[in-house]
Backbone bond lengths (Angstrom), bond angles and torsions (degrees), N, CA, C in turn:
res aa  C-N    CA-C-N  psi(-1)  N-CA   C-N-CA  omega(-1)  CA-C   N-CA-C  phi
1 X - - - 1.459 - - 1.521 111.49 -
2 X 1.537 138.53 -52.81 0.661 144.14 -168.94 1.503 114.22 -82.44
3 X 1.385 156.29 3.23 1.128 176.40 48.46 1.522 101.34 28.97
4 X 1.465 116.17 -67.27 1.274 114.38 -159.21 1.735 95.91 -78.20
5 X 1.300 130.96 -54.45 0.943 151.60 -174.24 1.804 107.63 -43.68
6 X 1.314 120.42 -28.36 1.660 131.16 -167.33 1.854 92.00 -115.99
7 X 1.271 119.70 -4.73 1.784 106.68 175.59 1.313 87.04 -95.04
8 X 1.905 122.89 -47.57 1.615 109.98 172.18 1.429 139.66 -37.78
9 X 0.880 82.90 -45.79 1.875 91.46 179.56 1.482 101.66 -76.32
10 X 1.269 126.53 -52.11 1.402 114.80 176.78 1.431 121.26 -67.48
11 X 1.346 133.71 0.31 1.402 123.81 161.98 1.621 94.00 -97.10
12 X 1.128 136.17 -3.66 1.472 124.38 -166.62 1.724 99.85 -92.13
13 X 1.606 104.93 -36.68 1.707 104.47 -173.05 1.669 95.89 -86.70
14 X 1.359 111.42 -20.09 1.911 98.77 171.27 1.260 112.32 -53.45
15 X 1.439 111.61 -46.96 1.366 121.32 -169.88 1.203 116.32 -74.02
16 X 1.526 129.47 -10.27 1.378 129.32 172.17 1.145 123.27 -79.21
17 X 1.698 103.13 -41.68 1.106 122.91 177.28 1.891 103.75 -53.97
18 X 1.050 104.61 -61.38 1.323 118.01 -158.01 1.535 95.36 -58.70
19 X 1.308 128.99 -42.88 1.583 141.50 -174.01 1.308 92.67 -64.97
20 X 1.078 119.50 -58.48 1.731 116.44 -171.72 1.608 127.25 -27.61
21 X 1.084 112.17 118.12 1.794 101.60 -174.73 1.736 124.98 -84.55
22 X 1.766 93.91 -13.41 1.409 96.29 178.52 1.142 99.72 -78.93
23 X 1.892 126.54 -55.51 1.070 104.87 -163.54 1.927 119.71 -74.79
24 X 0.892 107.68 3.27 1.542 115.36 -178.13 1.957 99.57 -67.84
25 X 1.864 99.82 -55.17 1.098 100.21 173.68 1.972 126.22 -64.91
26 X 1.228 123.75 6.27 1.407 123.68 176.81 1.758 87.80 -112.60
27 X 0.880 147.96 -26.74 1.631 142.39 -136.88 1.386 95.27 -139.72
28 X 0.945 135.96 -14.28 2.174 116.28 -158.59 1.112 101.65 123.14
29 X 1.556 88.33 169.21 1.416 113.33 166.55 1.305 105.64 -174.27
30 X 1.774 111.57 99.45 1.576 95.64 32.50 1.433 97.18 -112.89
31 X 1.764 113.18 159.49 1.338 125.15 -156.99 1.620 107.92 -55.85
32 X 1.297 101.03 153.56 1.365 138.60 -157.65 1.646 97.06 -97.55
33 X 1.710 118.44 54.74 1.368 123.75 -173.58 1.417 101.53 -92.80
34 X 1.248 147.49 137.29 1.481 123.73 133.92 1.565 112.42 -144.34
35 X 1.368 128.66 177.09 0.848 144.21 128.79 1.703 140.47 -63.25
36 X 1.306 110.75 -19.26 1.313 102.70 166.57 2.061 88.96 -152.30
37 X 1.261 82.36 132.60 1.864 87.03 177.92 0.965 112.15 -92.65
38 X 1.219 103.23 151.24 1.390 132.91 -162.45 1.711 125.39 -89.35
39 X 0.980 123.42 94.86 1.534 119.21 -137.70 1.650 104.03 -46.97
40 X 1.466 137.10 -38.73 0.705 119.03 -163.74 2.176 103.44 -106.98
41 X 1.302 96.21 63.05 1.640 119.83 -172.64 1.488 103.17 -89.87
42 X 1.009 122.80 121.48 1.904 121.73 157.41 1.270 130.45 -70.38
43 X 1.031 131.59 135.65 1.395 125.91 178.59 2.441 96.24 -77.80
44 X 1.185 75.03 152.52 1.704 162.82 29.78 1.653 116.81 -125.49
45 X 0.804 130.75 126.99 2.090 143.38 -179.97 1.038 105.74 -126.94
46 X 1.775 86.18 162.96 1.486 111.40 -179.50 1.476 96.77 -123.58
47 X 2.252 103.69 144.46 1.332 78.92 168.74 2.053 87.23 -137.06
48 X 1.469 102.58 177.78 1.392 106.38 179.33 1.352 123.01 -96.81
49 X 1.025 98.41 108.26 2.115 97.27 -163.29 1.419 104.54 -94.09
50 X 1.361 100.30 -125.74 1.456 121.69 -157.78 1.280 111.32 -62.65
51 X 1.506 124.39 134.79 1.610 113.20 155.78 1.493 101.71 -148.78
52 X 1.640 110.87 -171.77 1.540 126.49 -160.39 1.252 100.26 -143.43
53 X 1.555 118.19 147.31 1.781 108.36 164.44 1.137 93.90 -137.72
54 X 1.336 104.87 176.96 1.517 98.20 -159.34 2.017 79.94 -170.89
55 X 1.318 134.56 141.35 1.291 147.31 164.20 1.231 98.57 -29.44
56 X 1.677 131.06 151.00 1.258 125.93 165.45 1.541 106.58 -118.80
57 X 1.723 106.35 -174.76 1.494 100.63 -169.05 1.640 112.93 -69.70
58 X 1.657 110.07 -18.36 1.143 114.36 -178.38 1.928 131.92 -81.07
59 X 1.639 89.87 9.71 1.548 98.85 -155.28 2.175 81.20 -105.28
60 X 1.786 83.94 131.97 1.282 82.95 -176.55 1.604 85.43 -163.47
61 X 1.860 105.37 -177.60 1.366 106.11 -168.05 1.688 137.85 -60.04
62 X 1.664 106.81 -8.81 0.395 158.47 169.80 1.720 147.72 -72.36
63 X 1.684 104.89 -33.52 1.513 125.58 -143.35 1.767 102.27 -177.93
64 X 1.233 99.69 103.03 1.891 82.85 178.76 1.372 93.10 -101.26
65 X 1.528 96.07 146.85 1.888 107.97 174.41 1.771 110.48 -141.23
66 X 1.501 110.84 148.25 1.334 110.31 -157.99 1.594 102.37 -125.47
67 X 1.497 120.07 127.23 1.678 125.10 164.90 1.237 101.61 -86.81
68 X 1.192 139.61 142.07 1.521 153.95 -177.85 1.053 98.25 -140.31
69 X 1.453 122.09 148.24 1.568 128.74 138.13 1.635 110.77 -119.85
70 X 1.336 126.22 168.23 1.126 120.47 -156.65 1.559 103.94 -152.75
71 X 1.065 134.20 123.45 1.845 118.73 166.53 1.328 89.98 -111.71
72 X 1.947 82.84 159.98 1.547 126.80 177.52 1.355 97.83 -131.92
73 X 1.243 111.57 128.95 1.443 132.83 162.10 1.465 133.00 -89.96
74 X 1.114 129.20 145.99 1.368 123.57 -179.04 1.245 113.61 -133.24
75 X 1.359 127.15 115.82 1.287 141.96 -158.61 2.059 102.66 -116.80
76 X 1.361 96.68 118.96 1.649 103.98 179.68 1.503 113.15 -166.81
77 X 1.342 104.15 132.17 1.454 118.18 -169.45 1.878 109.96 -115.22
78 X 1.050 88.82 54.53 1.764 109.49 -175.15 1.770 85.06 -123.34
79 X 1.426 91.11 129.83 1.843 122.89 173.65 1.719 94.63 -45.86
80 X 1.168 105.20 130.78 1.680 112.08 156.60 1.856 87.65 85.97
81 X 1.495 94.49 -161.44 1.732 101.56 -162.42 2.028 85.16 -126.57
82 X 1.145 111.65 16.15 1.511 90.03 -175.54 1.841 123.03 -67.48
83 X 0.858 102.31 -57.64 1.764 132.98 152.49 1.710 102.88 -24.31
84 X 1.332 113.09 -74.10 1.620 115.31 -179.47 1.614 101.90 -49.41
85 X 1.280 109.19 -41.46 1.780 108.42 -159.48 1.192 105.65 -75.69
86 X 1.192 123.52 -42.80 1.706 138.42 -160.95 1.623 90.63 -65.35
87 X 1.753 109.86 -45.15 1.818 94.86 -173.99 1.358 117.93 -87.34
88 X 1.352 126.61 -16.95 1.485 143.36 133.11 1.213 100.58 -2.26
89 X 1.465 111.87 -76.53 1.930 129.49 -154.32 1.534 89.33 -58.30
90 X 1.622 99.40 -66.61 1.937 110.73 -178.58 1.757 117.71 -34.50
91 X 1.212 92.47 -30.33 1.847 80.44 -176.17 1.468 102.24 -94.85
92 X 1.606 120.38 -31.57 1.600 98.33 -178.34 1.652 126.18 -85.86
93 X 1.920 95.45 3.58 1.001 117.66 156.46 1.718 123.35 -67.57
94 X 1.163 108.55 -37.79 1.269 103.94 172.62 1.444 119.59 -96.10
95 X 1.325 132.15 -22.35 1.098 133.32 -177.86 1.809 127.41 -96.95
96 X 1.485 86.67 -39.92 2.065 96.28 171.15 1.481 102.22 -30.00
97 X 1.278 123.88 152.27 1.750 110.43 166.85 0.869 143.36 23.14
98 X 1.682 106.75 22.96 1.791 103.00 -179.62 1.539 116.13 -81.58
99 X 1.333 141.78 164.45 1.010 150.43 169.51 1.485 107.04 -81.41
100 X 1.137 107.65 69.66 1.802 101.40 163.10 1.691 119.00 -79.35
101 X 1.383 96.82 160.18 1.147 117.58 173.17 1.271 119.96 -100.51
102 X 1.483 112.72 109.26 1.818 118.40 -164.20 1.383 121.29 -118.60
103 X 2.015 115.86 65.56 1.003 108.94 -179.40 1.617 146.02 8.74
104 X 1.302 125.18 82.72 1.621 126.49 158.32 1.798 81.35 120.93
105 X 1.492 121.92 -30.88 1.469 102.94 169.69 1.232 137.10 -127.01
106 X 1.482 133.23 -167.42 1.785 130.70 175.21 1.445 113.09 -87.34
107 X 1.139 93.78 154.66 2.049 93.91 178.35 1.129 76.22 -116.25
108 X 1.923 99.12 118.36 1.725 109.30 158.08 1.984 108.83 -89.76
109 X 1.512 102.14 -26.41 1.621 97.76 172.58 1.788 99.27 -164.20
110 X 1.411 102.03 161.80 1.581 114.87 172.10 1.824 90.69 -155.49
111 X 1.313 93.53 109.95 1.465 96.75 165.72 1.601 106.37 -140.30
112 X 1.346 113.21 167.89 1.688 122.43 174.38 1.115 131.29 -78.42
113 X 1.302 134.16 103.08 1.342 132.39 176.13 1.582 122.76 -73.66
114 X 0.886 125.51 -66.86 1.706 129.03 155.77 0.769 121.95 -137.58
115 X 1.648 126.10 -175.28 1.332 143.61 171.06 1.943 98.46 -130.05
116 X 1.142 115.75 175.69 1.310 154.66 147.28 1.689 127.53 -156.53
117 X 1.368 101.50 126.97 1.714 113.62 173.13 2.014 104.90 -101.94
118 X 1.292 99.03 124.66 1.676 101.70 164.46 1.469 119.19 -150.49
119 X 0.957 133.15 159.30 1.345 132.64 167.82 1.376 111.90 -88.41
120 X 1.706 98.04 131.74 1.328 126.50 -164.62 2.060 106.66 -63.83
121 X 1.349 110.31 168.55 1.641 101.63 -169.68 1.567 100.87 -85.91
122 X 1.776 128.44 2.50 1.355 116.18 145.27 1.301 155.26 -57.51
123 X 1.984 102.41 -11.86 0.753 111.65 -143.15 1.369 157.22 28.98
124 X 1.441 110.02 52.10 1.092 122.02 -167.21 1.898 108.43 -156.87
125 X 1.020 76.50 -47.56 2.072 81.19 158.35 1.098 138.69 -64.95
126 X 1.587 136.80 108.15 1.452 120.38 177.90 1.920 95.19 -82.93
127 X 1.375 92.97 135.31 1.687 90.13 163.69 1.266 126.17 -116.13
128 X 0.901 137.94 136.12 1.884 124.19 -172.06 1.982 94.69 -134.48
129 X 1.529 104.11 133.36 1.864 119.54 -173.58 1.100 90.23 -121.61
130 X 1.052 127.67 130.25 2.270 144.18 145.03 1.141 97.34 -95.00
131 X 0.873 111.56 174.42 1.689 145.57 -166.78 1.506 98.31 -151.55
132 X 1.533 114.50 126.40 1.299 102.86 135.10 1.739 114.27 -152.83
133 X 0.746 109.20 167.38 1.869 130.92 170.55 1.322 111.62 -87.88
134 X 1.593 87.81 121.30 1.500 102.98 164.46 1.557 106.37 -118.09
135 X 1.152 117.93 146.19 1.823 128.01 159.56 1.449 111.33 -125.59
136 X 1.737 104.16 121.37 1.069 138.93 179.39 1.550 108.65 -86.46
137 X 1.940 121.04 151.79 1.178 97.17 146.32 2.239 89.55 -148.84
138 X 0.733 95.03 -147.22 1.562 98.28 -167.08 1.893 98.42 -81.17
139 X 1.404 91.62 140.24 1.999 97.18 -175.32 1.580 85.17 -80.05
């Protein structure tokens, strides 16, 4: 459950991302999403990193249910943090409370936990990470 349940959600927020029209318009088109970049990739992208699962309140003998958290990164080599922030806005624009569709299960919630913007130790990268939580339970 938990394997299958954390590749779902991450093809479901690829696909948002990628559906998204703001962020298409700051990033590409078609958007500049991935999970593993592509060496010869342009800035500015997003990619889907780190997450955790952990049992949710809904997972019982009965009913399995899944807490996830998930980061998105934002990778941009434009002077200052404006560029990083603007696609920042775009993803929690598309993702805060959206109603995704999460193969084999229910979206009980997807909301935003944070952000941080910093410059990378190249000096030359702005990077910006969200966090957010999703809770799964059986479709």
């Amino acid at each position: 459950m938990t394997a299958d349940s954390q590749w779902a959600v991450q093809q479901a927020i690829y696909a948002a991302l990628r559906g998204s029209t703001a962020v298409k318009a700051l990033i590409g088109n078609p958007a500049r999403v991935y999970d593993y970049v592509p060496t010869d990739s342009t800035f500015p992208y997003v990619t889907i990193g780190e997450g955790t699962a952990v049992p949710g309140e809904a997972d019982t003998k009965s009913e399995d249910g899944m807490e996830q958290t998930i980061n998105v990164h934002t990778w941009s080599r434009e002077r200052g943090m404006s560029e990083t922030k603007q696609i920042m806005g775009a993803v929690i624009d598309a993702l805060d409370q959206a109603n995704l569709s999460i193969a084999g299960f229910s979206l009980v919630m997807l909301r935003f936990e944070f952000s941080e913007s910093m410059m990378d130790p190249d000096g030359l990268t702005r990077h910006g990470v969200q966090r957010f939580r999703v809770v799964t339970g059986e479709a």
